[in-house]
N, C-alpha and C positions, 0 to 999 in steps of 0.2 A: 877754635880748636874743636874739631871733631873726632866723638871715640867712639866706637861699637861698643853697646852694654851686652851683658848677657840678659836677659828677663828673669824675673824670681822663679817663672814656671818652671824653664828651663833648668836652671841648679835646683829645683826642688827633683826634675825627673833625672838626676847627673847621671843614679847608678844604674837607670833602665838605657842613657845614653849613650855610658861605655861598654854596654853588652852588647849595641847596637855596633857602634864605631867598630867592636871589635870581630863583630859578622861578616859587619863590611870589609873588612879587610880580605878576610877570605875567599870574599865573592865578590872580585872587582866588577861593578854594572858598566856595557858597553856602550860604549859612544854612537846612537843612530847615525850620527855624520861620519864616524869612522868608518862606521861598516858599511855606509853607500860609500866613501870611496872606493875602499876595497871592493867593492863589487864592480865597479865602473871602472879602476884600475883593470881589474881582467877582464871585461866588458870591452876594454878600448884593444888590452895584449890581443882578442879573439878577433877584433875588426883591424888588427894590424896583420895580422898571419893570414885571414881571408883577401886579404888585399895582396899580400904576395902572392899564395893562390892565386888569385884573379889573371894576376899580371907574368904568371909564371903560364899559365894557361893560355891567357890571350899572346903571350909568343910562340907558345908552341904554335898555335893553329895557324897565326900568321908564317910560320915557315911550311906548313902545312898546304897553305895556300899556294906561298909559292914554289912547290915542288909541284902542285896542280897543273900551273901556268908553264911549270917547264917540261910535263909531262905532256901537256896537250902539245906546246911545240914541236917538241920529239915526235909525238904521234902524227902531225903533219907531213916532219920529213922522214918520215916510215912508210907511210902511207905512200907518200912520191915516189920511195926508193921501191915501194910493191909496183904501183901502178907501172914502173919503166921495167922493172923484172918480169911483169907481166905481157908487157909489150914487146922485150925481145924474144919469149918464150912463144908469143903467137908469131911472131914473124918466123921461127924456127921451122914452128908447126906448117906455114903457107910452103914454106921450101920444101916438105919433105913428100910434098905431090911429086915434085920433081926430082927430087934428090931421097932415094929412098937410106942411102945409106947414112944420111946427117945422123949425127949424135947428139942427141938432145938433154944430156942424162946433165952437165954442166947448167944448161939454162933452166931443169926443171928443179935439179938443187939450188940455185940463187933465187928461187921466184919460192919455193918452200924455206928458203932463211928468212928472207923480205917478210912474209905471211905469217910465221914464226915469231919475229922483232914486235909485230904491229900487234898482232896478240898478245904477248909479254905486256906491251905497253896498256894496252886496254885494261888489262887486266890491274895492274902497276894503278891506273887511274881509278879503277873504282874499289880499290884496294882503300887510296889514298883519299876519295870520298867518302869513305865509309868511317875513317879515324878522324875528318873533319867535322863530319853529322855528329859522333861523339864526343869531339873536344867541342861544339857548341851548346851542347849537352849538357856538358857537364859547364861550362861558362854562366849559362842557364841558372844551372842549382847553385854554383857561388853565388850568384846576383840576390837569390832569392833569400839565399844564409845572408848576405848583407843586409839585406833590408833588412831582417827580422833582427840582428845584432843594431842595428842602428835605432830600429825600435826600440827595443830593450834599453838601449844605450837611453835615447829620448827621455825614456821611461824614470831611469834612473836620474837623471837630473833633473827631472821634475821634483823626486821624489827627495833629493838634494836640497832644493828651492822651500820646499814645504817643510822640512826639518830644521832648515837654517831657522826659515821664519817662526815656528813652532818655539824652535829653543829662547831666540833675542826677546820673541811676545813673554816668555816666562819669567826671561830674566829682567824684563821692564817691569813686572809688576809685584819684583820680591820686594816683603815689607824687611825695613830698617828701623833699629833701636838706636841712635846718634846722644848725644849730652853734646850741648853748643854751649860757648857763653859768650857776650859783648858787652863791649862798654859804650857808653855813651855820652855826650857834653850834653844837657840840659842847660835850657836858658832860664836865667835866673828870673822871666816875667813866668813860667811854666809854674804850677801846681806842682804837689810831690804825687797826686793823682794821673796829672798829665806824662808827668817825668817816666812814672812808670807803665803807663801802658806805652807811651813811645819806645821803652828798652824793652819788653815783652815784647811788641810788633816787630822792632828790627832783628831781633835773638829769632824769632820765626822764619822772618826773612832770609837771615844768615844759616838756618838751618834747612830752610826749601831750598838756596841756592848750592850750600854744600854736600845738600845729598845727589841731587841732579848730577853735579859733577863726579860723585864718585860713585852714583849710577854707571852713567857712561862709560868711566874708568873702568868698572868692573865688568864688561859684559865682554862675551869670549869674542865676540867681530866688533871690540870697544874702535879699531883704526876706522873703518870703514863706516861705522855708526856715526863717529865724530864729522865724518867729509862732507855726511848726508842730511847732521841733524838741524840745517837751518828750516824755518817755518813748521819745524815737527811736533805735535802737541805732546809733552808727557801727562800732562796733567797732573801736578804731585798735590796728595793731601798730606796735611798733619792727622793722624788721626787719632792718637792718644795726647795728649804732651803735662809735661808735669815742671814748673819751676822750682829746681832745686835750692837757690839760692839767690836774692835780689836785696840790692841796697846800693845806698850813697858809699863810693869809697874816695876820699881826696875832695880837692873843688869843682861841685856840681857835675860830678861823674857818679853815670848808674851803673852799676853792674849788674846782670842778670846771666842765669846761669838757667838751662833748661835740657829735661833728659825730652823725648820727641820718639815717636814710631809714626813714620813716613813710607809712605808707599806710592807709588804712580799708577795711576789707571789710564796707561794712552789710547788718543784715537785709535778706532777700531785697523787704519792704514801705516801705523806709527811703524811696526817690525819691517813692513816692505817697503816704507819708504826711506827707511837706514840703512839698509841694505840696496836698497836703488833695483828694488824688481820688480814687477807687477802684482798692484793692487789685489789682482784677485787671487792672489796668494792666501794673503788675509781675509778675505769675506768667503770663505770657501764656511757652511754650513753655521755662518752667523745669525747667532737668537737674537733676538730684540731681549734687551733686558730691562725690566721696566720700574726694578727696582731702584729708591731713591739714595739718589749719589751725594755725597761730601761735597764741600766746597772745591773745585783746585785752582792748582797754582797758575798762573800766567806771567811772561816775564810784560813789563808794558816798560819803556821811556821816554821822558818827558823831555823835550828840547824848546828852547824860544828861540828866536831873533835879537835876544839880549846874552849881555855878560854880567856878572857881578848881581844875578837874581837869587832868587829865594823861593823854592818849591815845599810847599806844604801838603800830603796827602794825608786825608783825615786825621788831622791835627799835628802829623807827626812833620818834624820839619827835613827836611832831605838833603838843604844846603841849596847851590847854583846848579843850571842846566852845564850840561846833559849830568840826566839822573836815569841810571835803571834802579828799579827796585820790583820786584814778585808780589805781589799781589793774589790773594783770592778773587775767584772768578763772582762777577755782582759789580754793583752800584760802588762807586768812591767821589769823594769829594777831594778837586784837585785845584790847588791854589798858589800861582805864581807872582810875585809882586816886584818891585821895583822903585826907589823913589824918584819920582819924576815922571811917571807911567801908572794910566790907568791898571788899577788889579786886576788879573787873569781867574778866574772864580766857577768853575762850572764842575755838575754832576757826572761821569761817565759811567758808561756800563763797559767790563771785561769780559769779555768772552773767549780770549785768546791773547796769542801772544800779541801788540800793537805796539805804535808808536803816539804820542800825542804832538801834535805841533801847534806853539803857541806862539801868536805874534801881539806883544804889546805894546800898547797905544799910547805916548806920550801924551798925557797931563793936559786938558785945558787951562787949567788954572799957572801952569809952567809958565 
């Protein structure tokens, strides 16, 4: 059973607390991540409408174009329909050596229509270059408003990325005040010395593995933390702990009862790599800190090549493989046995999370 305590400090400061709580009320603080949505919400609205733009423009110009191509056509057979008006107007002019009284006033109006049309059109064509130079132009300045909104946009999801990570690093390392308690079976060859550091060490155990858990639970990207969090160090210390209550209750059952303030110190990659984004999210202006750390926790399990064994870690007995049990980081003495099978009996050091794999040796003497 796990319970959040309150701390003595804490109810001794209640009534500076609810003058607090009640400021707070007034003055809700806002969400960094809410407010980079919202900003990258209208960031995105601003790079959807330049994009209509864009495409409202590059049609124009495309029809633009092809009034070009159907002006220049035009211009060709204007041009032909000048060139033959110009040609029966000189054949006119040869005859009127001869013929003084020809009337020319018909072929010199068709050859000034001709000349008239081909002009209109010229004119039509650099009319209609001159609104194309401009819708490219202006095509130009969208491109350049894109980038810059895509910039911006970049900008802000960076800044997205480094808020997430900011927040999850904060919420891995809030301290908790828990009250655990377990019972235990003592073996009747065990000490009442032995009995009871083994239900102290497991009541530990059972409170480093149930804070972890509702660690996790509690963090605001708790889904997405949980997907990410295999090989993840949290690193959890006890760092205060106080046993409330310990004795024999019934046949060779201990019970211990302990309040605990637990806190995680994870690797310095632990927020990015629960969230699943780049490292260097995390080591962005990382100090060396040189100051000396706690013990923490690591999860390690024990497995063999047998059934029906018996794992003992520094004294304490664990039962048959598979065994997990959390561990403080350092040296332990790990001891699996069997009858019929040489003892399994060796030092390790923890440094993390691990597994041990034991294979035991059937007995010469068998």
């Amino acid at each position: 059973m796990i319970l959040r305590r309150t701390p003595a400090l804490l109810l001794a400061l209640c009534p500076l607390w609810v003058s607090v709580a009640i400021s707070a009320e007034e003055v809700t603080p806002v969400d960094p991540i809410s407010a980079i949505d919202s900003k990258l919400s209208n960031k995105q609205a601003e790079l959807d409408a330049m994009a209509q733009e864009y495409h409202l423009e590059a049609d124009q110009l495309q029809q633009l174009k092809n009034d070009q191509a159907k002006l220049k056509r035009e211009g060709q057979d204007l041009d032909a329909k000048r060139n033959r008006a110009k040609s029966a107007l000189d054949k006119q002019y040869s005859r009127l050596l001869d013929d003084p009284d020809i009337d020319l006033v018909s072929f010199q109006k068709s050859y000034q229509e001709a000349w008239a049309a081909v002009k209109d059109n010229q004119a039509q064509q650099l009319e209609n270059q001159q609104a194309m130079t401009e819708s490219e132009m202006r095509l130009s300045q969208i491109k350049q408003k894109q980038a810059r909104l895509n910039s911006e946009h970049s900008y802000l999801k960076e800044q997205k990325v480094e808020a997430r990570v900011k927040r999850l690093d904060a919420e891995l390392r809030e301290s908790q005040v828990v009250e655990t308690q377990y019972q235990t079976a003592c073996s009747s060859t065990m000490t009442l010395g032995q009995c009871s550091n083994q239900g102290k060490h497991l009541t530990k155990q059972k409170a480093v593995k149930a804070f972890r858990e509702n660690l996790m639970d509690s963090l605001t990207e708790s889904t997405v933390a949980k997907r990410n969090a295999q090989g993840v160090e949290l690193n959890i210390h006890i760092q205060e702990s106080q046993f409330i209550r310990s004795g024999f209750e019934g046949n060779n059952n201990y019970f211990t009862q302990m309040q605990a303030q637990l806190q995680a110190k994870p690797e310095a990659v632990a927020a990015c790599q629960l969230l699943n984004v780049e490292n260097r999210y995390c080591l962005k202006g990382q100090a060396n800190d040189n100051k000396p750390k706690d013990p923490a926790w690591a999860n390690v399990t024990v497995r063999s090549d047998q059934y029906n064994d018996d794992v003992v870690i520094n004294g304490v007995d664990y039962g048959s493989t598979p065994v997990e049990v959390v561990l403080p980081q350092g040296r332990h003495q790990v001891t699996v046995s069997k009858d019929g099978y040489e003892t399994y009996n060796r030092t390790i050091t923890v440094s993390g999370n691990d597994t041990v794999w034991v294979k035991l040796r059937p007995n010469k003497d068998s």
